[in-house]
C-alpha positions as CSV (number, residue, x, y, z in Angstrom):
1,X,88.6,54.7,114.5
2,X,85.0,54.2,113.3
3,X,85.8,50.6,113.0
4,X,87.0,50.3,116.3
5,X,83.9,52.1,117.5
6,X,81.5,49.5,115.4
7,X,83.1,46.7,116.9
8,X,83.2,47.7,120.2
9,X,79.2,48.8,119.8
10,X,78.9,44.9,118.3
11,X,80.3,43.4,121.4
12,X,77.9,45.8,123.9
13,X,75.2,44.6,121.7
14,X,76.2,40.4,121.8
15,X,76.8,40.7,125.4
16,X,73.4,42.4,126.1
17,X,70.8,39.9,124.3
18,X,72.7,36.7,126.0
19,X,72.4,38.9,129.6
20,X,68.7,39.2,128.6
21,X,68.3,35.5,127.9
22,X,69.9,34.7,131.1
23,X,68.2,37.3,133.7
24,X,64.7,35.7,132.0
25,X,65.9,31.8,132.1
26,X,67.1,32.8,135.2
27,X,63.5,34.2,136.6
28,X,61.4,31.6,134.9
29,X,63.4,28.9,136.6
30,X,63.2,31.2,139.8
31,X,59.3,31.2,139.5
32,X,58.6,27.3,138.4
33,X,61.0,25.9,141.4
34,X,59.3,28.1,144.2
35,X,55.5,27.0,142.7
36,X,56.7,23.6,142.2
37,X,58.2,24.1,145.5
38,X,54.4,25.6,146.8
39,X,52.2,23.1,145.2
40,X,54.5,20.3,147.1
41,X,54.0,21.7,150.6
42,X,50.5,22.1,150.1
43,X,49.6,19.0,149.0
44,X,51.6,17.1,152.1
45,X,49.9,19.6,154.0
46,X,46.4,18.4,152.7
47,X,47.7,15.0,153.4
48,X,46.6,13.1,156.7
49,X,50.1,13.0,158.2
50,X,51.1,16.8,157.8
51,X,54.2,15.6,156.9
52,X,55.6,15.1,153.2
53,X,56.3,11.2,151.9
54,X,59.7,10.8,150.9
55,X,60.6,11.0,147.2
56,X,61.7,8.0,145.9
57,X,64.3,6.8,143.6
58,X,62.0,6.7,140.9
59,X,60.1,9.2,141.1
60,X,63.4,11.5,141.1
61,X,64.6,10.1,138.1
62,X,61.3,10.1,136.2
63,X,61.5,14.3,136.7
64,X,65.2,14.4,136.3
65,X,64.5,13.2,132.4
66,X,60.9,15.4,132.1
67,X,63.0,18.0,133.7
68,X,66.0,17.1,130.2
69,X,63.4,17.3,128.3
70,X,62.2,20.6,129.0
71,X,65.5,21.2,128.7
72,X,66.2,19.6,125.0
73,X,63.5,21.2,123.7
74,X,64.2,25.1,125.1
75,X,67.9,24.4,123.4
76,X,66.2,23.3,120.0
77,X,64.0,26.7,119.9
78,X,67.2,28.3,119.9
79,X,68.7,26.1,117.3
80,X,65.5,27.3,114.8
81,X,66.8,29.5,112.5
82,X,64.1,31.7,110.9
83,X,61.7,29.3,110.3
């Protein structure tokens, strides 16, 4: 019975931290895409035209592989392992 108790306390305990890690990756995320989202609208405000250019090709993929590279390197902090 204690064993059963131990491991049933160990899988509360593995499912907690990763629900942690997710409710934060899931706010910071929240946060950068709506000031991302803030500093775009104000600077096509501040632009003569009032309206926002379009985003081209380019420019897209240039943030899509900043945006993987943000990426790699969150995964590789959580590859570290004590050091």
């Amino acid at each position: 019975m204690t064993s059963e108790v131990h491991a049933d306390l160990a899988a509360k305990s593995d499912t907690a931290w990763k629900l942690r890690v997710y409710l934060f990756g899931g706010l910071v995320g929240l946060a950068a895409g709506l000031l991302a989202a803030y500093f775009y609208a104000r600077v096509s405000e501040e632009n003569e035209s009032g309206q926002p250019n379009r985003i081209k090709t380019t420019d897209a993929m240039k943030l899509a592989v900043a945006l993987l590279s943000v990426i790699r390197q969150i995964t590789d902090l959580g590859a570290r392992h004590g050091d």
